[in-house]
BASE-512067 format. One line per 10 residues: number of its first residue (from 0); their letters; for each residue x negated, y negated, z negated of C-alpha. Coordinates in nm, 2 decimals. Each point is the difference from the previous one (the first is absolute). Layout:
<sites>
NUM) A) X Y Z ~ ...
</sites>
This chain:
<sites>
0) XXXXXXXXXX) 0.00 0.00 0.00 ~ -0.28 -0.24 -0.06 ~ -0.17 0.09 0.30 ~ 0.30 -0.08 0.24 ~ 0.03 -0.33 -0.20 ~ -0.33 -0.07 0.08 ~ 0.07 0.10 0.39 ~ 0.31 -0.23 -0.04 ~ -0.19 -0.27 -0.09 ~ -0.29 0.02 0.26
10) XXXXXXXXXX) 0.29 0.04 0.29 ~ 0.14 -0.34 -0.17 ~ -0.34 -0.15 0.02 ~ -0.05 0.03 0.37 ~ 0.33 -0.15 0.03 ~ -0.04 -0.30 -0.20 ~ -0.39 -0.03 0.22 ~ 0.22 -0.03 0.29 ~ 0.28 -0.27 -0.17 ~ -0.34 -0.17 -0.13
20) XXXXXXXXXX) -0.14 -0.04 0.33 ~ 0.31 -0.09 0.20 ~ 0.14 -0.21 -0.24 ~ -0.34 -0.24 0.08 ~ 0.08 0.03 0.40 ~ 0.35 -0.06 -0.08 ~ 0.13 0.36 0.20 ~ 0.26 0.22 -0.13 ~ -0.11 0.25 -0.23 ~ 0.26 0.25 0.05
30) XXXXXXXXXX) -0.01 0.13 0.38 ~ -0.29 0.01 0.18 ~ -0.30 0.26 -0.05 ~ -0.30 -0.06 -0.13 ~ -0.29 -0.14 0.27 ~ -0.35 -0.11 -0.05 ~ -0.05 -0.37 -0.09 ~ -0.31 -0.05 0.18 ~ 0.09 0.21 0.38 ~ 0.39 0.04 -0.07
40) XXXXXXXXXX) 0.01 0.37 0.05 ~ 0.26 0.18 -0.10 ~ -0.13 0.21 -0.33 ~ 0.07 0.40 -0.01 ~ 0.19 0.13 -0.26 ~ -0.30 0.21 -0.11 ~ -0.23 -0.34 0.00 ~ 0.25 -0.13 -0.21 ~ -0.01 0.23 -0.33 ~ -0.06 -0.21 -0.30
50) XXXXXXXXXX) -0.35 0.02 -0.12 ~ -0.10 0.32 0.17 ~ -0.03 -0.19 0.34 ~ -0.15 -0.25 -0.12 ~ -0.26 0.23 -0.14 ~ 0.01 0.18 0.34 ~ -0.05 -0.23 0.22 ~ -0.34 -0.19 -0.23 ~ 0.24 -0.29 -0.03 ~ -0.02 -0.10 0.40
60) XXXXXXXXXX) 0.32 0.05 0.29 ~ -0.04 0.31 0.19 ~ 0.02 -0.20 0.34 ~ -0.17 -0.36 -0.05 ~ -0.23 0.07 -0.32 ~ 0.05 -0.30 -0.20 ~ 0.02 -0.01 -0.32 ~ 0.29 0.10 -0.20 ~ 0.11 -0.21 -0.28 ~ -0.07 0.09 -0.37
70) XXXXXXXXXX) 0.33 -0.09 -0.10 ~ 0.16 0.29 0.16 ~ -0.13 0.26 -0.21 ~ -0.04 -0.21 -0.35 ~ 0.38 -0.08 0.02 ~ 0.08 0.36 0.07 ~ -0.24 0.12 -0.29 ~ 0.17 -0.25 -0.22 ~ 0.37 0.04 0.06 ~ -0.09 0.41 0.00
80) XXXXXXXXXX) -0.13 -0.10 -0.40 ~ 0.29 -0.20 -0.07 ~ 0.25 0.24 0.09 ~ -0.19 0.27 -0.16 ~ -0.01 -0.21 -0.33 ~ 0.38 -0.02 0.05 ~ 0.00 0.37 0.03 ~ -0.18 0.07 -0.30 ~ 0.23 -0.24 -0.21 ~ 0.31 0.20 0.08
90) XXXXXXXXXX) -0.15 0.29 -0.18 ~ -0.16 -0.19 -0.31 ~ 0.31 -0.17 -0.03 ~ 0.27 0.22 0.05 ~ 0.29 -0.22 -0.07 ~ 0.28 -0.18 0.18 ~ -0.12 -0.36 -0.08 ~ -0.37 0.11 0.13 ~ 0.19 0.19 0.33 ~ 0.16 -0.33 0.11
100) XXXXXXXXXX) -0.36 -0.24 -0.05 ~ -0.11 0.29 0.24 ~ 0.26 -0.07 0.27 ~ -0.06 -0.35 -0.11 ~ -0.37 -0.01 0.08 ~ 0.07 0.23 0.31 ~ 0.20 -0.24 0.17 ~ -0.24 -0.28 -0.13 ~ -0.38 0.08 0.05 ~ 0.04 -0.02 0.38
110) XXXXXXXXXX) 0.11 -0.33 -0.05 ~ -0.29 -0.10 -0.18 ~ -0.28 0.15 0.13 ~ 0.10 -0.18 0.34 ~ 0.00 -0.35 -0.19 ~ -0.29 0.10 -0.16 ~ -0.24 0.09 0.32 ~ 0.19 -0.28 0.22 ~ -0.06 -0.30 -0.28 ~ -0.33 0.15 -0.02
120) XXXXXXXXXX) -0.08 0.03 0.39 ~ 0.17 -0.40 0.08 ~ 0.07 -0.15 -0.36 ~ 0.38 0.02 0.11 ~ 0.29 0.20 -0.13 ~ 0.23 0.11 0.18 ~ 0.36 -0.07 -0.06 ~ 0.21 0.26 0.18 ~ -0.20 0.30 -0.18 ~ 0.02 -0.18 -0.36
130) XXXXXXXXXX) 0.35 -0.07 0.08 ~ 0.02 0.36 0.04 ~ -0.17 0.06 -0.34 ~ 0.23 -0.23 -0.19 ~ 0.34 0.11 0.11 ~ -0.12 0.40 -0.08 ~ -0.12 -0.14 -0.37 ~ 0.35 -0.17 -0.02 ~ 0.18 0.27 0.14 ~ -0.15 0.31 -0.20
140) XXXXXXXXXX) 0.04 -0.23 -0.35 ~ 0.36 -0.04 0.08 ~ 0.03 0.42 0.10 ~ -0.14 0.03 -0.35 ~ 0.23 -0.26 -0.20 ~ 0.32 0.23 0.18 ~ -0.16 0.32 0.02 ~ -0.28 0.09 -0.25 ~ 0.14 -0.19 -0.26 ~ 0.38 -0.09 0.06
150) XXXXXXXXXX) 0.06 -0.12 -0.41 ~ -0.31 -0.18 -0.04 ~ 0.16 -0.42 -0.04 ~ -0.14 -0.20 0.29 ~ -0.17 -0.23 -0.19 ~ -0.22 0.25 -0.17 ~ -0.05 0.20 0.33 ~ -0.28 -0.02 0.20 ~ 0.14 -0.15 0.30 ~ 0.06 -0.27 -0.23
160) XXXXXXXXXX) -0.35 -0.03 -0.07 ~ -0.12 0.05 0.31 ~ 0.20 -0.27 0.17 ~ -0.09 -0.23 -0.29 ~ -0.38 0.07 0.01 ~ 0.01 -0.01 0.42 ~ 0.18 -0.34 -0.06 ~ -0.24 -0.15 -0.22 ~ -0.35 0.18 0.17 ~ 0.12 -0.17 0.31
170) XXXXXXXXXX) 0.11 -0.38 -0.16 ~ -0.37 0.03 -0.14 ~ -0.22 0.09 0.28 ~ 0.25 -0.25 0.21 ~ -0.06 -0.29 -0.21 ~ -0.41 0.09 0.06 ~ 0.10 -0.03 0.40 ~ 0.17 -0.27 -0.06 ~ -0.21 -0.22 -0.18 ~ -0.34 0.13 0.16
180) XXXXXXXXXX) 0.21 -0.02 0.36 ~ -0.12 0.31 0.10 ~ -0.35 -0.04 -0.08 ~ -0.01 0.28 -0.32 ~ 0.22 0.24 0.14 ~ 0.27 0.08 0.26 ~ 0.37 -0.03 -0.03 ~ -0.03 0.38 0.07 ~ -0.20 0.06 -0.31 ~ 0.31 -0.12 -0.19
190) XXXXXXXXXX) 0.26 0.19 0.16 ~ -0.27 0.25 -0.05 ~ -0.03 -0.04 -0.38 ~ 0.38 0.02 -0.04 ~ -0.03 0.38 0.09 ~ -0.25 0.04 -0.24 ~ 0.26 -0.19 -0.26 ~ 0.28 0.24 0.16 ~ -0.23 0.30 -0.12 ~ -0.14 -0.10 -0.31
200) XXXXXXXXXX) 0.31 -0.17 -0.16 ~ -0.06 -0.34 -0.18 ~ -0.07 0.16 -0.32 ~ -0.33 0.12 0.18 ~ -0.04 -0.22 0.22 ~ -0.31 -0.25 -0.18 ~ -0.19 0.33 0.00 ~ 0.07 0.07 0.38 ~ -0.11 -0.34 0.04 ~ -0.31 0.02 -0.18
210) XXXXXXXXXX) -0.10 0.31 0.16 ~ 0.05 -0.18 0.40 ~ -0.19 -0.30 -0.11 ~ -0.26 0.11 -0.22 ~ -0.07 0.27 0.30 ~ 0.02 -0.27 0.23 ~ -0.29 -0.23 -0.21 ~ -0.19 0.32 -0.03 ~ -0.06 0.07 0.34 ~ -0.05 -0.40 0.07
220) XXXXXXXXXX) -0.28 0.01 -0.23 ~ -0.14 0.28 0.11 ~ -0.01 -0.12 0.42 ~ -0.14 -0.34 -0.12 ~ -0.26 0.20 -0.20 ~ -0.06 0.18 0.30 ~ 0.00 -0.34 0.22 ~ 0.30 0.19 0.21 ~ 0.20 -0.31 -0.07 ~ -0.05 -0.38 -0.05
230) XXXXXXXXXX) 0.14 -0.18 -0.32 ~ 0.37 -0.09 0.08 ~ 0.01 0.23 0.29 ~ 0.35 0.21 0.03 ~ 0.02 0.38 -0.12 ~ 0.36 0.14 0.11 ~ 0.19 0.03 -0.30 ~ 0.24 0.29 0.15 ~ -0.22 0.26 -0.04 ~ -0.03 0.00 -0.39
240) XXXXXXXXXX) 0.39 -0.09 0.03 ~ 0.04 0.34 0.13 ~ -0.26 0.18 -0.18 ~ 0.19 -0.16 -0.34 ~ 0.32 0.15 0.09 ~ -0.12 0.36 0.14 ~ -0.19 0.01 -0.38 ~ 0.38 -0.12 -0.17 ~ 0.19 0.25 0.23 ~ -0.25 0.28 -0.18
250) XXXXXXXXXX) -0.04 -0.12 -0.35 ~ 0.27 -0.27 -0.04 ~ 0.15 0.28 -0.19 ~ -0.27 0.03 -0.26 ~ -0.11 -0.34 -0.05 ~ 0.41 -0.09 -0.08 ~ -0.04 0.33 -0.26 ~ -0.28 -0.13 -0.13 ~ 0.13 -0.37 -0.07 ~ 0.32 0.11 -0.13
260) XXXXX) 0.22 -0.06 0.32 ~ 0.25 0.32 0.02 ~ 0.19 -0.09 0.28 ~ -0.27 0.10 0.22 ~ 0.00 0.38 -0.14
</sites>
């Protein structure tokens, strides 16, 4: 069972290469095979198995020789680990509250590993697949309120935190946007930062913050330590977004135990 989620997760991975890479040239994702980006061949179906062909073919197309990119097989590696990790929490969790976070982080992790390599790749985020993101994070708290939980009171729920913390995540990284026009962040980091609110609930919501920012600062040291950046040079602030609310899908659970916050249990 852990393998095929692994499998699962490397088959989603060379999808979300291709909505990566089309996304930037602005085609349609859906239809359409795969073809090379430097001679526009058409790509086989056994050229086009994640990782293994890559590994196969010494990271170069079988018909012009240039160089394929690195990101194919690190985004295929990674979602493969993500959805395993998601695996593996089914069976050390092994109840109904931990069964819906893992439909919740199924639906979700796609999301955010394209907003994570595209913000990365061209410091932009890109609405229509964070849109995405946000209504399933909206829509799986609400199947929970009606479903999981049909007597908990709303305003104890964790919808109700959810849409509370989303609410005020975004109002705060808005009001940096706002004030900074656009020259500390994105307005995508703040519709952004509302799904981590979504996910972490307001009650934990400080601590999600702390852990995007303070990750954020660490790696800005570290590049101008390493003279990869200048002093007030931009680092894209979506990526430890997403990281942030992959870690809260996982251990939102705990940390909420651990701080006295039952309605995540």
């Amino acid at each position: 069972m852990l393998a095929f989620f692994f499998i699962a997760g490397l088959i989603v991975g060379s999808f979300l290469n291709v909505v990566i890479f089309r996304l930037e040239s602005g085609e349609d994702f859906i239809g359409g095979r795969s073809k090379c980006r430097s001679c526009g061949t058409v790509i086989c179906w056994y050229d086009n198995i994640p990782i293994l062909s890559f590994v196969m073919l010494r990271g170069k197309c079988r018909f012009c020789d240039s160089k394929i990119s690195w990101q194919y097989p690190i985004v295929e590696f990674a979602t493969g680990l993500l959805f395993l990790f998601v695996g593996v929490y089914i069976f050390m969790s092994g109840n109904i509250g931990a069964m819906f976070d893992t439909a919740l982080a199924l639906g979700l992790i796609p999301a955010l590993v394209v907003v994570f390599v595209y913000d990365l790749r061209h410091m932009e985020i890109p609405v229509s697949v964070l849109a995405f993101g946000m209504i399933w994070v909206l829509f799986m708290l609400f199947f929970r309120w009606i479903f999981v939980v049909p007597m908990e009171p709303f305003f104890s729920s964790r919808l109700f935190s959810g849409i509370v913390g989303g609410a005020v995540a975004f109002l705060f990284l808005y009001s940096l946007v706002f004030f900074s026009k656009e020259t500390w962040m994105g307005s995508g980091d703040a519709w952004l930062a509302s799904v981590l609110g979504f996910v972490s609930g307001w009650e934990l919501l400080l601590h999600a913050f702390t852990l995007a920012f303070g990750s954020g600062a660490l790696v800005g040291i570290v590049l101008l330590a390493l003279r990869k950046r200048e002093l007030g040079g931009r680092i894209p602030f979506g990526p430890f977004l997403s990281a942030s609310v992959i870690i809260f899908l996982f251990f939102g659970r705990m940390i909420g135990k651990e701080l006295g916050f039952y309605l995540w249990m």
